[in-house]
Backbone of each chain as ProteinMPNN parsed JSONL, in Angstrom:
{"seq_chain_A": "XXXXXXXXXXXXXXXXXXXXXXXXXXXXXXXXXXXXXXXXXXXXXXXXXXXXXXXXXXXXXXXXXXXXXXXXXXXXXXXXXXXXXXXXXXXXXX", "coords_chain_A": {"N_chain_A": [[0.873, -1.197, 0.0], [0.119, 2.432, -0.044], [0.95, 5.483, 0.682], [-0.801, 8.548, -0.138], [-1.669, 11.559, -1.888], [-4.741, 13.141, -2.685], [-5.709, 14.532, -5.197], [-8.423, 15.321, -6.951], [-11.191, 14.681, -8.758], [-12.417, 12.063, -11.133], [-14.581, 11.663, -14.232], [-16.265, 9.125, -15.724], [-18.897, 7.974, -19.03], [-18.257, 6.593, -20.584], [-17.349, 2.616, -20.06], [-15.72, 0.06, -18.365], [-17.756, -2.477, -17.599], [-18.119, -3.294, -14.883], [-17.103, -1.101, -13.228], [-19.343, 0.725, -12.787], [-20.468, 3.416, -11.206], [-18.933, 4.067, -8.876], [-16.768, 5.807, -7.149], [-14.199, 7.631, -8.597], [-11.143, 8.957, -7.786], [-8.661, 10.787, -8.152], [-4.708, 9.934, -7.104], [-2.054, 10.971, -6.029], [0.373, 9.373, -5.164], [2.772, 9.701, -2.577], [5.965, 10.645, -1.287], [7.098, 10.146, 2.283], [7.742, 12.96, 3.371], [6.02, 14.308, 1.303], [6.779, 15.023, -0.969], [5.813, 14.593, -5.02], [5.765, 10.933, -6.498], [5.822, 9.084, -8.14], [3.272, 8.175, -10.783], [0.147, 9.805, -10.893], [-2.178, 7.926, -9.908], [-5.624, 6.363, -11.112], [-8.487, 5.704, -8.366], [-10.478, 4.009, -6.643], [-12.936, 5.15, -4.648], [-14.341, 4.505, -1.206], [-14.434, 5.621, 1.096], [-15.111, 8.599, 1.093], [-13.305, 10.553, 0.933], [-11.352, 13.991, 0.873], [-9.92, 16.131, -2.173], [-6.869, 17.05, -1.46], [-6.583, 15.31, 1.158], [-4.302, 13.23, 2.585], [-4.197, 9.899, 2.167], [-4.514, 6.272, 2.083], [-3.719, 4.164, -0.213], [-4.435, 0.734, -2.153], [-3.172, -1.077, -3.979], [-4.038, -4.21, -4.799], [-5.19, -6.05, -6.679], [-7.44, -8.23, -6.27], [-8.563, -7.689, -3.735], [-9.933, -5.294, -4.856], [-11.36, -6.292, -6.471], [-13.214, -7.952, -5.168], [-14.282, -5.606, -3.888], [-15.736, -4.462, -6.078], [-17.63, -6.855, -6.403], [-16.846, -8.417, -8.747], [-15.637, -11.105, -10.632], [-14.265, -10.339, -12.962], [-12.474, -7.861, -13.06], [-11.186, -4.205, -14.283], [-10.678, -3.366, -12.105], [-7.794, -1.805, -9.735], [-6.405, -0.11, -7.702], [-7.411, 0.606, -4.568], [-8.72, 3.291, -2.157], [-8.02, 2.512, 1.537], [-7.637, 4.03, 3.413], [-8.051, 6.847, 5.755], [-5.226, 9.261, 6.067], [-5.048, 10.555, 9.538], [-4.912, 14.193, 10.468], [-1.884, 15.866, 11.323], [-1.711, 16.339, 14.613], [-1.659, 19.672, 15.942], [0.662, 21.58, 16.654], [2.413, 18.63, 17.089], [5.774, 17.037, 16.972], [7.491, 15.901, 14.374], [7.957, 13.042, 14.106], [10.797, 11.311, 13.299]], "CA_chain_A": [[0.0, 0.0, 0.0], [1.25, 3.453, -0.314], [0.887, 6.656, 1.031], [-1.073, 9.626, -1.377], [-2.59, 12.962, -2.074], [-5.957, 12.936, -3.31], [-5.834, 16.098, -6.18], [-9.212, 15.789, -7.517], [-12.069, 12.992, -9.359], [-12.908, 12.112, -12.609], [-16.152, 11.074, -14.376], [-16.657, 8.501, -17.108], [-19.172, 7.355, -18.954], [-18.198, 4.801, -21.532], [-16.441, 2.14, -19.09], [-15.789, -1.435, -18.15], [-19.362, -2.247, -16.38], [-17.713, -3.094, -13.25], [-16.744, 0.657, -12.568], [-20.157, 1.645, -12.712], [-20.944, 3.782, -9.773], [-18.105, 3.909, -8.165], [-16.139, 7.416, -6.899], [-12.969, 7.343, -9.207], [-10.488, 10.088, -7.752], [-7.174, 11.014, -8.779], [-4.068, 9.899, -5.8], [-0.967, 11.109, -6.459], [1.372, 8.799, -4.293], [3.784, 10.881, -2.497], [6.675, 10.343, -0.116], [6.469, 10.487, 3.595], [8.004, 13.869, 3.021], [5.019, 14.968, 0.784], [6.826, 15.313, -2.761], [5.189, 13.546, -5.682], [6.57, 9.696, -6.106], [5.088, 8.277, -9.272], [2.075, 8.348, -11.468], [-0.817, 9.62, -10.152], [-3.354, 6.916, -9.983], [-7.402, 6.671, -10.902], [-8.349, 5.066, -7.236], [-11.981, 3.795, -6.238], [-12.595, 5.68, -3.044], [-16.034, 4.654, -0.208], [-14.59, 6.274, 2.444], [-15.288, 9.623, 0.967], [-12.011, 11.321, 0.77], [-11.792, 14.795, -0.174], [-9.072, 16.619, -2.138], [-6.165, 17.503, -0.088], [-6.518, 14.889, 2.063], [-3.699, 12.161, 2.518], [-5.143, 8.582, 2.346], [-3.49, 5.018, 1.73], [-4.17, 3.213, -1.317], [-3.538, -0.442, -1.868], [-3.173, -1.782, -5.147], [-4.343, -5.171, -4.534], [-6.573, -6.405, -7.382], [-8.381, -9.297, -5.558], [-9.276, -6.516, -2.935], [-10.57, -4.38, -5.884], [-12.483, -7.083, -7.592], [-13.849, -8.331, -4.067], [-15.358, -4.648, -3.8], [-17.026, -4.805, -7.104], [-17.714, -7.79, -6.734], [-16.617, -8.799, -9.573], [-14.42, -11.7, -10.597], [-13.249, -9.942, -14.038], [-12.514, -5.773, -13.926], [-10.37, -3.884, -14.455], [-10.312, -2.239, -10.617], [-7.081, -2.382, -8.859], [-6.185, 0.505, -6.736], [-8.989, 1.397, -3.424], [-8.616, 3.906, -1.071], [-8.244, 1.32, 2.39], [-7.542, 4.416, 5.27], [-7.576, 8.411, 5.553], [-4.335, 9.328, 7.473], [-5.221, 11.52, 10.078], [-3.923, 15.287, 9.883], [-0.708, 15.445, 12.708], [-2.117, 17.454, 16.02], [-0.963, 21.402, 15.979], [2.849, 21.092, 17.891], [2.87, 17.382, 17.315], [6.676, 16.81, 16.085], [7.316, 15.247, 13.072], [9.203, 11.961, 14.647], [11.438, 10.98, 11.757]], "C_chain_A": [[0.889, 1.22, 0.0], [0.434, 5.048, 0.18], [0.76, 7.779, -0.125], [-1.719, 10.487, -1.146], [-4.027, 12.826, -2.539], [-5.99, 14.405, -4.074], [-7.255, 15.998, -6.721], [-10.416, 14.207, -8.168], [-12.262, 13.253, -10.789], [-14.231, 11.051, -12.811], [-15.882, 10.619, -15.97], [-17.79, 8.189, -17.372], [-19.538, 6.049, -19.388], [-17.087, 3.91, -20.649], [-16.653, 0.945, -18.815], [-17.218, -1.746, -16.941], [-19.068, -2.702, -15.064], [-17.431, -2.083, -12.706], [-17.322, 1.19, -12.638], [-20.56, 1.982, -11.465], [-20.182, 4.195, -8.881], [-17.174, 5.303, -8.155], [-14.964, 7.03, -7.314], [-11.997, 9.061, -8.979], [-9.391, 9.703, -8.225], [-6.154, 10.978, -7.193], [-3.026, 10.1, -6.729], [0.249, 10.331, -4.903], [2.922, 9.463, -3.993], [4.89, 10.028, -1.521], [6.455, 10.625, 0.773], [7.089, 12.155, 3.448], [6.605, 15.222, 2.574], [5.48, 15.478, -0.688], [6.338, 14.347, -3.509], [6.418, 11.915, -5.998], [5.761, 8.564, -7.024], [4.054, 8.754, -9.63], [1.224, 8.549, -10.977], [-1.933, 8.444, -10.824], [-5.091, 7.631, -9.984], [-8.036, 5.22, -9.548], [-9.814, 4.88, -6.953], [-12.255, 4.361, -4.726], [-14.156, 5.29, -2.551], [-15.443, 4.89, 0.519], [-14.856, 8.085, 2.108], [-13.538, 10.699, 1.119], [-11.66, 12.669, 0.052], [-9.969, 15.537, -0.658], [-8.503, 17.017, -1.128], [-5.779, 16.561, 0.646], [-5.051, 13.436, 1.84], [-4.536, 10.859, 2.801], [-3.666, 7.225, 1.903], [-4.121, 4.456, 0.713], [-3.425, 2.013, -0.952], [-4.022, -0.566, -3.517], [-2.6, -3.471, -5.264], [-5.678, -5.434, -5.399], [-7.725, -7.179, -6.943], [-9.395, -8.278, -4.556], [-10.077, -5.572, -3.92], [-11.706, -5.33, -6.092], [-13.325, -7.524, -6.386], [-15.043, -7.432, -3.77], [-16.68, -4.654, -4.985], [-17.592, -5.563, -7.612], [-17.927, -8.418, -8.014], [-15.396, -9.957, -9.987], [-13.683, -11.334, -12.101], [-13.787, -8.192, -14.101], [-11.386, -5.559, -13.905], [-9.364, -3.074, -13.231], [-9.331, -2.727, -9.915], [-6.987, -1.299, -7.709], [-7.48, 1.271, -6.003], [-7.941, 2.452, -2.733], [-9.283, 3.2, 0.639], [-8.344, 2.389, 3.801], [-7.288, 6.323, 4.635], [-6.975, 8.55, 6.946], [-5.083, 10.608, 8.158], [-4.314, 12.85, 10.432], [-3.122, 14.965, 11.297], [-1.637, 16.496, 13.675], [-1.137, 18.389, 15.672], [0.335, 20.743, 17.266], [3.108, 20.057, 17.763], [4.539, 17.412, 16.331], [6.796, 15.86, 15.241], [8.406, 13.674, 13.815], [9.666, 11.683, 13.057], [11.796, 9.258, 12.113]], "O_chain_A": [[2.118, 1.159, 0.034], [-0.69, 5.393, -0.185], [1.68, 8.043, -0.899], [-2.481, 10.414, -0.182], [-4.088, 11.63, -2.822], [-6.327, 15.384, -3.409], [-7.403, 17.126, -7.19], [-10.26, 13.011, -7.923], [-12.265, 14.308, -11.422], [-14.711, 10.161, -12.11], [-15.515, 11.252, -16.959], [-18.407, 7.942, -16.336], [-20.285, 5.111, -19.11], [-15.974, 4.416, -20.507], [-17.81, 0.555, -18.971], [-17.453, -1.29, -15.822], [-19.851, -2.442, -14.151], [-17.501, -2.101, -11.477], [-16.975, 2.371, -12.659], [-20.957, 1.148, -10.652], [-20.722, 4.773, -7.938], [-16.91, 5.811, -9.244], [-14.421, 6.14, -6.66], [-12.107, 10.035, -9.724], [-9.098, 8.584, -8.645], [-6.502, 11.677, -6.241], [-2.96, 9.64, -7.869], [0.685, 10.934, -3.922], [3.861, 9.665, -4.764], [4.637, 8.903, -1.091], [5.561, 11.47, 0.804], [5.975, 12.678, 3.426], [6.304, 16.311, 3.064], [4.776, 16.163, -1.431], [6.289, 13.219, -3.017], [7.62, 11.912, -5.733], [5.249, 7.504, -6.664], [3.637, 9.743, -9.027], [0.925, 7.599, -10.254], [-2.306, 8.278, -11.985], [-5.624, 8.589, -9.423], [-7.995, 4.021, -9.824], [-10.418, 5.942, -7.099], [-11.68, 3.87, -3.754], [-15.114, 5.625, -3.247], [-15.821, 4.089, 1.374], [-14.743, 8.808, 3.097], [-13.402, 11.717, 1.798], [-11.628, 12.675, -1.179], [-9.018, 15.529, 0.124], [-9.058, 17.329, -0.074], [-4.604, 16.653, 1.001], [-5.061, 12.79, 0.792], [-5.462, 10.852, 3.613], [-2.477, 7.309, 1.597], [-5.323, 4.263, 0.898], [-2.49, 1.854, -0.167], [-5.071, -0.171, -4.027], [-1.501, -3.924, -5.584], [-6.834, -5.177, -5.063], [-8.874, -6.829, -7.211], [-10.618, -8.158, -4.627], [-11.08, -5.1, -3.385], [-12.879, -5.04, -5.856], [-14.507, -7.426, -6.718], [-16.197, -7.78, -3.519], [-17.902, -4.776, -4.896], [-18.079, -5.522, -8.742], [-19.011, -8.892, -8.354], [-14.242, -9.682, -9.656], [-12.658, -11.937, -12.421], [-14.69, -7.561, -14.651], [-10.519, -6.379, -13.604], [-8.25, -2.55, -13.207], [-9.479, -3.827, -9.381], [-7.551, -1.641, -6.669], [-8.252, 2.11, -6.467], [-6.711, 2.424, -2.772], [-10.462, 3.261, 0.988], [-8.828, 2.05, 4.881], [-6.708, 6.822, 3.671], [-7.372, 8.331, 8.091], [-5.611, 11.505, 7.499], [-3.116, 12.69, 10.668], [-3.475, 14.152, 12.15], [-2.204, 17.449, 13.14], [-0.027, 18.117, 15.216], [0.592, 19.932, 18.156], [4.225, 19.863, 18.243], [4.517, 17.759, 15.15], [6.097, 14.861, 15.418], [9.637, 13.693, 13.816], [9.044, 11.819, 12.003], [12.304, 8.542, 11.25]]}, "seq_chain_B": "XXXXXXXXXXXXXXXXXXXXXXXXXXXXXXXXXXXXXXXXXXXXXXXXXXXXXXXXXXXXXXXXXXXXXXXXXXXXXXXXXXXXXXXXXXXXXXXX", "coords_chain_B": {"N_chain_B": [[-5.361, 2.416, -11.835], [-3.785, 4.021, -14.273], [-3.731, 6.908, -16.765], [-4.244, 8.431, -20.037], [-3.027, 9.582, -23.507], [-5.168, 8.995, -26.34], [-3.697, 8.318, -29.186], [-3.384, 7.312, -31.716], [-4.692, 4.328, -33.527], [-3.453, 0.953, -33.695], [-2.612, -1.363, -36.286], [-2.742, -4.43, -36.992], [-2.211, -6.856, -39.815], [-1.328, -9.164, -39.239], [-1.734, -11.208, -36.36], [-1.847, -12.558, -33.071], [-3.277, -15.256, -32.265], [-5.695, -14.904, -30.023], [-6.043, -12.016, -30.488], [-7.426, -11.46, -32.504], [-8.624, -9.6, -35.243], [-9.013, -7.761, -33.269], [-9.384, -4.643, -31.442], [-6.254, -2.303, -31.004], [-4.968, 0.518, -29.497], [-2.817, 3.336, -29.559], [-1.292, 4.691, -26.847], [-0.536, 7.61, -24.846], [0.778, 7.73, -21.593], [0.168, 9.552, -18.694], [1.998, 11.325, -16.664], [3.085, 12.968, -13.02], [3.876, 15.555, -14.084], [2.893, 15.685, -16.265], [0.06, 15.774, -15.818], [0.171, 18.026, -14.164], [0.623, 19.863, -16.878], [-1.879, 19.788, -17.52], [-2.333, 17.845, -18.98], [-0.962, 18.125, -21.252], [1.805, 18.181, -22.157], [4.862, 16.627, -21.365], [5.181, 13.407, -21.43], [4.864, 9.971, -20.65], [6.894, 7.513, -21.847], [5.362, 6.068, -24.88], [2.664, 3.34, -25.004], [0.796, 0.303, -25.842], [-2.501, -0.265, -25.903], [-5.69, -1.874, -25.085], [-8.599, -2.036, -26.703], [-11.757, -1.82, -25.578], [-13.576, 0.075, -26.069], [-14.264, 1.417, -27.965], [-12.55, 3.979, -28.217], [-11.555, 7.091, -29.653], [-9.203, 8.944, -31.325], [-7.493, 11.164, -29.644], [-8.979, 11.315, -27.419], [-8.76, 10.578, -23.587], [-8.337, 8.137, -21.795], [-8.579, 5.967, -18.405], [-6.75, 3.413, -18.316], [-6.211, -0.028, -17.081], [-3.213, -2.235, -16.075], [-0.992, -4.764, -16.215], [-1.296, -7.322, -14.233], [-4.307, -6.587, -13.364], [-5.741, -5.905, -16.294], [-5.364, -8.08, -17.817], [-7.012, -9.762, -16.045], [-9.33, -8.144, -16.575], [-10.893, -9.041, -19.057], [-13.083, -11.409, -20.344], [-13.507, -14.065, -21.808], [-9.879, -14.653, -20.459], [-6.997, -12.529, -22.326], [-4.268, -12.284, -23.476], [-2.882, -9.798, -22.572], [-1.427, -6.889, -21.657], [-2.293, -4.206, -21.308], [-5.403, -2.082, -20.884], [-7.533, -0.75, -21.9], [-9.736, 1.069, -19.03], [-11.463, 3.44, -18.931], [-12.897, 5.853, -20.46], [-12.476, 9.393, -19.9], [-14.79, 11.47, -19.183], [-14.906, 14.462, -17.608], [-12.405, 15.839, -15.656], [-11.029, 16.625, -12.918], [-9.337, 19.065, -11.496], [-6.55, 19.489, -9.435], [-3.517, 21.084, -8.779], [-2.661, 22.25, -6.507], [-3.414, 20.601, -4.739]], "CA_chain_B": [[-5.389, 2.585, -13.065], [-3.052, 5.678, -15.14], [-4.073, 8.118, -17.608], [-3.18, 8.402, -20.926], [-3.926, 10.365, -24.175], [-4.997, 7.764, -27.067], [-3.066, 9.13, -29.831], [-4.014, 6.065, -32.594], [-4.632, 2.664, -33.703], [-2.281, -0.194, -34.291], [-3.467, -2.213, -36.649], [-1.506, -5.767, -37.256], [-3.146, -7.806, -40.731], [-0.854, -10.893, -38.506], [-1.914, -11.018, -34.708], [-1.732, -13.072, -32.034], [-4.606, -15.687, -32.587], [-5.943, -14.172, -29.558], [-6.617, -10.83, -30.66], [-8.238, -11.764, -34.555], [-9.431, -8.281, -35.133], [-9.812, -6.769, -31.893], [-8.426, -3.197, -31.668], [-5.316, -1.72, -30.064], [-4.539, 1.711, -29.356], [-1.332, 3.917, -28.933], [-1.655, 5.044, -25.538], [0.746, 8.527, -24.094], [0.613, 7.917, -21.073], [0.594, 10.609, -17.979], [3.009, 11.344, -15.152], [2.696, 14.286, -12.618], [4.201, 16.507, -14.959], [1.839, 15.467, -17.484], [-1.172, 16.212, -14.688], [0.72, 19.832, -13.827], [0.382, 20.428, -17.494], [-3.348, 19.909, -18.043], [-2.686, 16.492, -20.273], [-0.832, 18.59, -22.792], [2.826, 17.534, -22.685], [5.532, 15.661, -20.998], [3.951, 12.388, -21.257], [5.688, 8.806, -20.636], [6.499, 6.16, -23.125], [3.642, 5.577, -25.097], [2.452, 1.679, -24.982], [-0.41, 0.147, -26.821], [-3.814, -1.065, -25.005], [-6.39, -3.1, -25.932], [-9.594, -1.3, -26.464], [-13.226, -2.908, -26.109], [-15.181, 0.631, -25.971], [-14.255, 2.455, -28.778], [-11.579, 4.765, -28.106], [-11.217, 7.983, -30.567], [-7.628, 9.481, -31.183], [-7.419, 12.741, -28.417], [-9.334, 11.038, -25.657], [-7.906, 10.453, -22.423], [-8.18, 7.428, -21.087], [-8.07, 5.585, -17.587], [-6.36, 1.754, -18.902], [-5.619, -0.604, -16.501], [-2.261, -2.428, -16.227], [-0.548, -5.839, -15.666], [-2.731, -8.168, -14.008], [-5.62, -6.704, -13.608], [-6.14, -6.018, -17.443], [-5.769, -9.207, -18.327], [-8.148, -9.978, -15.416], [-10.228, -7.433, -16.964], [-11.523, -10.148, -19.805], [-13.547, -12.919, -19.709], [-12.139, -14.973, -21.441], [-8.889, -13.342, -20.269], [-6.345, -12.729, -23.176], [-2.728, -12.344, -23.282], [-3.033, -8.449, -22.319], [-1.176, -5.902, -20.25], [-2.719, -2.772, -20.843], [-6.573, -2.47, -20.806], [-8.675, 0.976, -21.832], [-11.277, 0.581, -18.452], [-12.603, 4.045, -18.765], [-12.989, 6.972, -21.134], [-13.034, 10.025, -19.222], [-15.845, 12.913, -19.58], [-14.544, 15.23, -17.167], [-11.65, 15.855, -14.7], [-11.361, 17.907, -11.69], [-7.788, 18.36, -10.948], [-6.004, 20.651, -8.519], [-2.291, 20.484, -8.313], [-1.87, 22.269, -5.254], [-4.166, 20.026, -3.424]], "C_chain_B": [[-4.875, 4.13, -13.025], [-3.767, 5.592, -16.091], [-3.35, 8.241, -18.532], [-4.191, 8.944, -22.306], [-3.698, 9.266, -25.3], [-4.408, 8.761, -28.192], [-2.948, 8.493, -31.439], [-4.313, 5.017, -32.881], [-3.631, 1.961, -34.331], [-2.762, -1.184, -34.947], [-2.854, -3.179, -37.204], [-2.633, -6.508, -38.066], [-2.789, -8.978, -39.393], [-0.982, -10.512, -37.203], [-2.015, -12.575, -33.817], [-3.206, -13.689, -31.905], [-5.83, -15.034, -31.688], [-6.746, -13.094, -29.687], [-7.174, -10.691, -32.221], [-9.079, -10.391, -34.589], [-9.886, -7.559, -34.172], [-9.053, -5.743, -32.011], [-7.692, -2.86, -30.721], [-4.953, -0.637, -30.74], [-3.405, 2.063, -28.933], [-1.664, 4.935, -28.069], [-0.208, 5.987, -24.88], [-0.175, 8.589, -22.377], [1.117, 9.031, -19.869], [1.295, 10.205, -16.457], [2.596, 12.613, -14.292], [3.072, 15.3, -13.413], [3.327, 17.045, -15.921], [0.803, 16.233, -17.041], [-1.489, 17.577, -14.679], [0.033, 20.349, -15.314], [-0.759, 20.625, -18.152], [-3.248, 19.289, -19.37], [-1.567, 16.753, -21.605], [0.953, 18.461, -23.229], [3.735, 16.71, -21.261], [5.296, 14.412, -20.498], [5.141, 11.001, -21.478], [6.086, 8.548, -21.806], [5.586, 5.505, -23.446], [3.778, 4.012, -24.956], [0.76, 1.482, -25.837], [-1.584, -0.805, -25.793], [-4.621, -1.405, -25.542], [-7.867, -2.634, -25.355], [-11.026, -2.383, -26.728], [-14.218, -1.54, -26.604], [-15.108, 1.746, -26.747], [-13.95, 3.861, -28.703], [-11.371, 5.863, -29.967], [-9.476, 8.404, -30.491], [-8.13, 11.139, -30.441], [-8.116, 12.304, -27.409], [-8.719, 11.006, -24.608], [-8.993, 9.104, -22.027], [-8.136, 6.876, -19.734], [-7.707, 3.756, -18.433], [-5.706, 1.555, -17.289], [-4.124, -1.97, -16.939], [-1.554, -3.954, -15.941], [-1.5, -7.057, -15.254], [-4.012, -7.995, -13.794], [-6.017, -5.945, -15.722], [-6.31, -7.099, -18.087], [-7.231, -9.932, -17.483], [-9.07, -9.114, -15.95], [-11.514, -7.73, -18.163], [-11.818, -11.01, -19.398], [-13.869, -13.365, -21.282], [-10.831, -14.176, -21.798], [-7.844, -13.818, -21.641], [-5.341, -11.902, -22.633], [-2.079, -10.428, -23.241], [-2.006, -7.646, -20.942], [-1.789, -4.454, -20.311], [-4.135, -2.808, -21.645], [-7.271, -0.884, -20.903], [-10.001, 0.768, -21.07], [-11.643, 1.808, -18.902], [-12.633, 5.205, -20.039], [-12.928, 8.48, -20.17], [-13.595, 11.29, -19.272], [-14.819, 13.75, -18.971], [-13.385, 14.903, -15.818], [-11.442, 16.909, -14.051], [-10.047, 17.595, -10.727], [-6.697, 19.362, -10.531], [-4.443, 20.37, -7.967], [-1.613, 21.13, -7.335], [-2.754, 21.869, -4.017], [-3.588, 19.471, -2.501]], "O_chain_B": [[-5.205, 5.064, -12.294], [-4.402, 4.592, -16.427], [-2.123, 8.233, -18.43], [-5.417, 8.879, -22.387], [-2.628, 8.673, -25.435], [-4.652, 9.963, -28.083], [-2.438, 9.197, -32.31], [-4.013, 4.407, -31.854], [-3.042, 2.316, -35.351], [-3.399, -2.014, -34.298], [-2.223, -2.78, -38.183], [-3.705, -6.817, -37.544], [-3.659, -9.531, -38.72], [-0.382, -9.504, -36.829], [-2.34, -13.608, -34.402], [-4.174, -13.01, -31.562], [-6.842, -14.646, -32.272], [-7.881, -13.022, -29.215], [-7.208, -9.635, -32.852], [-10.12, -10.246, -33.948], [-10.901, -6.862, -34.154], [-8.018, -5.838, -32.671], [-8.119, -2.974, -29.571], [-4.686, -0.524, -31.937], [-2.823, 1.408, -28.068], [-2.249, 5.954, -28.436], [0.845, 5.458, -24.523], [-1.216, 9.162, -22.056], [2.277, 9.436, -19.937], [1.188, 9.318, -15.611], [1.759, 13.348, -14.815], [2.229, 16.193, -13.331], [3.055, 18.184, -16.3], [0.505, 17.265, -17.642], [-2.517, 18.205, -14.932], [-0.933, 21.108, -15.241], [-0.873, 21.375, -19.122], [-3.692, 19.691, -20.446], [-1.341, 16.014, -22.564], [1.342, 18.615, -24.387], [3.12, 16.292, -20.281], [5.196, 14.223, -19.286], [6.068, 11.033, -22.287], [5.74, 9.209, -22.785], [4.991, 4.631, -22.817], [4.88, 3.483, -24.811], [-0.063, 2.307, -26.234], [-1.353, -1.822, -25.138], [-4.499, -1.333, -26.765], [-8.291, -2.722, -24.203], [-11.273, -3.254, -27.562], [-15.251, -1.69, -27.256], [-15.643, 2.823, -26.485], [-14.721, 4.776, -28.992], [-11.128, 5.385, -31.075], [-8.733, 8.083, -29.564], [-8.982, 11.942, -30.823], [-7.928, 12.897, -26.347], [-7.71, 11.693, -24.763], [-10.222, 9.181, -22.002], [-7.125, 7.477, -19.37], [-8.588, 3.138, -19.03], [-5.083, 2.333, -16.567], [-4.132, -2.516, -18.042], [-1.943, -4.17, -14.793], [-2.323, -7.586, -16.001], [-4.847, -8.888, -13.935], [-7.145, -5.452, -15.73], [-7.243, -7.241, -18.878], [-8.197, -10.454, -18.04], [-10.133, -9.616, -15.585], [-12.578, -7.126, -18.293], [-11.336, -11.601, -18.432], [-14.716, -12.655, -21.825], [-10.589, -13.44, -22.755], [-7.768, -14.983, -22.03], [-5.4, -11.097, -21.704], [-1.064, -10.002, -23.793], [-1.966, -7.852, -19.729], [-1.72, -3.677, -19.359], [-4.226, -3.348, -22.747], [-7.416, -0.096, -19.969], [-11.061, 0.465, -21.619], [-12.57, 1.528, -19.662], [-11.672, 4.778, -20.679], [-13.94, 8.363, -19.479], [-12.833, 12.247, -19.411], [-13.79, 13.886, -19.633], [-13.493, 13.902, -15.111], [-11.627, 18.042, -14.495], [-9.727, 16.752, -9.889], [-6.041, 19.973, -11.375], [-4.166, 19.652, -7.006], [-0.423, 20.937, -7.085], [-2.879, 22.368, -2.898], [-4.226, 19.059, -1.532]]}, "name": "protein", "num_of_chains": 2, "seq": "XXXXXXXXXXXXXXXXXXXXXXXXXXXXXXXXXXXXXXXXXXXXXXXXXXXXXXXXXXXXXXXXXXXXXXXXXXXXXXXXXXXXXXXXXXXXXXXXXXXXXXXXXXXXXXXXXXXXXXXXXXXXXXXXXXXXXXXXXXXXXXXXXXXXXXXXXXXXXXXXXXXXXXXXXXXXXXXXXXXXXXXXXXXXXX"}
């Protein structure tokens, strides 16, 4: 799994019929740091996640296809956890 | 699943019994750079994907990759890159 940004969603609507319905945002997987760290990904999100927010993806297809329940799509990467922001003064432990 | 601008078709008379007339696309795909620039340049190494839903040249794309594209058929064929979505609109803030 991997640590990401959430920049924004996108809307299709010609699409593999397992990805109907489903909240498709944009994660840009960052370093613990917070600079970008690969491709941003199109990510299936139900926990509601809004831009801005750091979250964990997993790119675990079985886990994808489990959600839509489906045993053939194309869905790999969910959104599994939204990190919580650090407490005001909390230091950054390294 | 990445993002990628379809840019044409590949069209092989000799294919891979497999794919007997099915269509593949040349796929630029995007990086953050790509993202930053609102689609419009510094874009990976293109690759070619394997379209079911009738992909135009200038779309954008979401294709999925590796195993789940091939998982993405039933009956699965000898695929790594998979055009799941088309996408209408994007809503995309790069100092989110």
């Amino acid at each position: 799994m991997r640590i990401a940004i959430i920049k924004g969603h996108v809307t299709a609507t010609v699409k593999h019929p397992t990805l109907e319905g489903w909240r498709m945002l944009i994660a840009q997987p960052v370093t613990p740091e917070g600079t970008p760290d690969g491709p941003p990904q199109i990510v299936i999100d139900t926990l509601g996640a809004a831009p801005g927010q750091k979250v964990v993806i997993n790119s675990d297809g079985a886990e994808a296809r489990r959600l839509v329940k489906a045993k053939h799509s194309p869905a790999r990467w969910t959104v599994m956890g939204i990190v919580d922001a650090p407490k005001e003064g909390a230091e950054q432990e390294q | 699943m990445r993002t990628g601008t379809v840019i044409g078709r590949v069209v092989c008379t000799v294919m891979h019994p497999a794919f007997r007339g099915d269509t593949l696309v040349l796929v630029l795909p995007w990086n953050t750079k790509t993202w930053n620039a609102g689609g419009k340049s510094d874009f990976d190494a293109s690759l070619v994907a394997y379209d079911e839903l009738g992909v135009a040249d200038g779309q954008v794309v979401a294709f999925a990759e590796s195993g789940e594209a091939a998982a993405a058929l039933n009956p699965p064929k000898p695929v790594d890159a998979y055009c799941a979505m088309i996408l209408d609109s994007v809503e995309y803030d790069a100092k989110a």
